[in-house]
N, C-alpha and C positions, 0 to 999 in steps of 0.2 A: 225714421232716422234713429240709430242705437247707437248710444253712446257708452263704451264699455272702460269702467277704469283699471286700469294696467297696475298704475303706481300713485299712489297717494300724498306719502310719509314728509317730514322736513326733513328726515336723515335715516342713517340706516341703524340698525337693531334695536327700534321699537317695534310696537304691534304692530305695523301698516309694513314693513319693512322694506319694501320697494320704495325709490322716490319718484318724483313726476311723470306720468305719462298717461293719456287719455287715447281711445282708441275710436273714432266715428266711422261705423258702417264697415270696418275691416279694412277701408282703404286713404285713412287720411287720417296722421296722429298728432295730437295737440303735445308738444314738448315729447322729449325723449331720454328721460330717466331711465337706471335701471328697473322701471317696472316693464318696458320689455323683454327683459329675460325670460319672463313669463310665457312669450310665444316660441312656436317652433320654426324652422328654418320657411316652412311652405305658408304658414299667419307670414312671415314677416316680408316675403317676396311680394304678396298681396298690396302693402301702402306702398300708395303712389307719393301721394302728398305729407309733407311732415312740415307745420307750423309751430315755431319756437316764440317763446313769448320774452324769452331773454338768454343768455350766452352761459348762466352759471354750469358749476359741473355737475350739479344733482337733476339738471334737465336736460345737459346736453349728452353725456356718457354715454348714451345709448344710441346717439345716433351715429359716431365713429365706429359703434358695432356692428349696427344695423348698414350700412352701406357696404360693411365687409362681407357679412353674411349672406348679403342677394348677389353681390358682384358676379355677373354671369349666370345669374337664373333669372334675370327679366329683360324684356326684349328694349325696355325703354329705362329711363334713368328714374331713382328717385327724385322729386321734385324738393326743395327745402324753402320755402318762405320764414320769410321776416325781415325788418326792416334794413337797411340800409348796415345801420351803425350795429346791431347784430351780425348781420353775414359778415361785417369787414373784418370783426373780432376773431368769428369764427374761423376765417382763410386765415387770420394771421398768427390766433391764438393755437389752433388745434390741429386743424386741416394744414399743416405747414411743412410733412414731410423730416419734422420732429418730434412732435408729441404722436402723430398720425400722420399716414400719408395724405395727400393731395387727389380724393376717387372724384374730384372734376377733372383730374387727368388722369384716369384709371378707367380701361383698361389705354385711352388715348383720348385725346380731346373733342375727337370725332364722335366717339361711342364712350362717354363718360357714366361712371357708375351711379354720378350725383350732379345736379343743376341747383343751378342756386334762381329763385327770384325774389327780387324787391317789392314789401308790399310796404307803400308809406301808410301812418297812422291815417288813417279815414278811408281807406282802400277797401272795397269788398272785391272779394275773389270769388269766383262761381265755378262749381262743379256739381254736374250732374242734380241738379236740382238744391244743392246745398248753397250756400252765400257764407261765408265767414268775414266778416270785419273786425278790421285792425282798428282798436285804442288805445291812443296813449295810458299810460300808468305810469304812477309817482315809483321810482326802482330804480335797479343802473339805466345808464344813458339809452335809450332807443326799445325801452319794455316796451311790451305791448298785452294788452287783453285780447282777446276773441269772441264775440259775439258769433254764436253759430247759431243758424237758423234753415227751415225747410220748409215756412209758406205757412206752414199750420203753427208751428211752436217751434222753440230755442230755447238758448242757455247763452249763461255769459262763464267763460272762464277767464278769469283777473288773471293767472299768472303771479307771481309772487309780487306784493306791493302794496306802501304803505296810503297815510290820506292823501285822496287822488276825487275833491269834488265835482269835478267835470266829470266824469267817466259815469256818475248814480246821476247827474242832468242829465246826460246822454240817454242815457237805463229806461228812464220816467217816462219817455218817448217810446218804446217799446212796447207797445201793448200783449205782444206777443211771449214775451219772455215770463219763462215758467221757475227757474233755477239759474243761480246765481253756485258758482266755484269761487271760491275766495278764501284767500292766506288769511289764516290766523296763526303764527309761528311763535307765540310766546306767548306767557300769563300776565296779569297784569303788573306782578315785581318785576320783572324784565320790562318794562315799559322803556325806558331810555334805552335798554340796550336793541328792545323794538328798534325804536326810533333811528337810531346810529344806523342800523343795519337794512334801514327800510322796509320793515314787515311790522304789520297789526300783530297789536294783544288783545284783549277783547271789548279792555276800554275805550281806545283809541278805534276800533273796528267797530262797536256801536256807534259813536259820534257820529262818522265818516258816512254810516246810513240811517241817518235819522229820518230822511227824507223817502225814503224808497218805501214801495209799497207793502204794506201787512201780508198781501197773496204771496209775494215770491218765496218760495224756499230758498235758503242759503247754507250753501253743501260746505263745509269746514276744510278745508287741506292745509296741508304744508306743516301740522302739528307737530313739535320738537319730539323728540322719544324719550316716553316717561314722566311727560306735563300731559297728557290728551286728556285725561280726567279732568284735569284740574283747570284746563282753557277751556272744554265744554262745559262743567261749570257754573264758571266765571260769566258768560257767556249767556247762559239759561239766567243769571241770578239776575243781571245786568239788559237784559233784554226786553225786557218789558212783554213778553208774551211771542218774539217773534220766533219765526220758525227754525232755530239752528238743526243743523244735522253733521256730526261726523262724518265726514267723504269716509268709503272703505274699499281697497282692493278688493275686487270682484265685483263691485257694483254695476249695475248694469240698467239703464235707464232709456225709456222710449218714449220720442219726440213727435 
């Protein structure tokens, strides 16, 4: 299983400069920021499957492009997962025929360009030998994490979100899990405004895993642009030996 990252960044014109988007095996994307702009029209006819971990617009942007771009180059619909109170946002916020049209009735409802399905938190979904599970996360109403896995090894990617104790119990259970994605969007003087906003700084983001194991990597995203320095860090200073790592556009990792 290869997991290729698209888009990184918490915003645009830092170093990472795309925002969210993760790419598994060419055919199944975890959020849909502008980091795939980064593909070309025939990469992006390819994903079948697109898992949103929450409704904002630095991970949703891309996927109102991405349904436009294949419309009528693939014989079946993109599929979109996520929960409940996600999709209902998304129909009503975006996909509304004002902001965007409506590609579940595009080009008709018969042969729509885009399906929507419901995956509730504790839900695994199975494709072609992969399993992805839905957890809840502390965020707007209906986040969710992803647990992706393939038998041998996985990863967890949190999705933006602040302390969320259940989700590292969950984790601990996992023998398997090699890498851990997780928001770290502020330094620790933004700590309130962390908070307010629902994203870790890096104090608040030690706490949160004090329990998780020394083995796992934990790959950094969502870093504001112009603080990256200064949260990894923070971060390394505050961590007691564990393994931080900068997430970077291009990355590319096998499961």
């Amino acid at each position: 299983m290869k997991l290729q990252v698209l888009g990184c960044a918490g915003g645009i014109g830092g170093r990472e400069r795309f925002t969210t988007s993760l790419l598994v095996d060419d055919t199944i994307l975890l959020d849909a920021g502008t980091g795939l702009t980064r593909l070309g029209v025939e990469q992006l006819a390819r994903i079948d499957h697109v898992f949103i971990t929450h409704c904002h617009l630095d991970h949703v942007a891309g996927l109102a492009l991405l349904v436009d771009a294949v419309q009528g180059k693939r014989s079946a619909p993109i599929t979109v997962h996520a929960t409940e109170k996600i999709i209902s946002s998304l129909k009503q916020h975006l996909f509304n025929w004002v902001l965007w049209p409506d590609f579940a009735a595009i080009p008709d409802t018969e042969h729509p360009a885009l399906r929507w399905k419901t995956v509730a938190h504790g839900a695994t979904v199975e494709l072609d030998g992969r399993r992805l599970t839905s957890h809840p996360v502390n965020h707007t109403v209906g986040s969710a994490a992803y647990l992706v896995q393939n038998g041998r090894s996985g990863f967890l990617f949190t999705g933006d979100m602040a302390s969320t104790p259940e989700l590292w119990t969950a984790m601990r259970l996992e023998t398997k899990l090699s890498k851990v994605i997780v928001d770290c969007s502020f330094a620790n003087a933004d700590r309130e405004l962390a908070a307010k906003s629902m994203h870790f700084c890096p104090g608040s983001l030690i706490e949160d895993l004090h329990a998780m194991d020394d083995r796992i990597e934990f790959l950094i995203y969502h870093l504001k642009p112009g603080q990256e320095d200064l949260i990894m860090q923070e971060l390394k200073a505050g961590g007691g030996g564990r393994p931080f790592r900068a997430l970077k556009c291009g990355d590319v990792f096998e499961f």
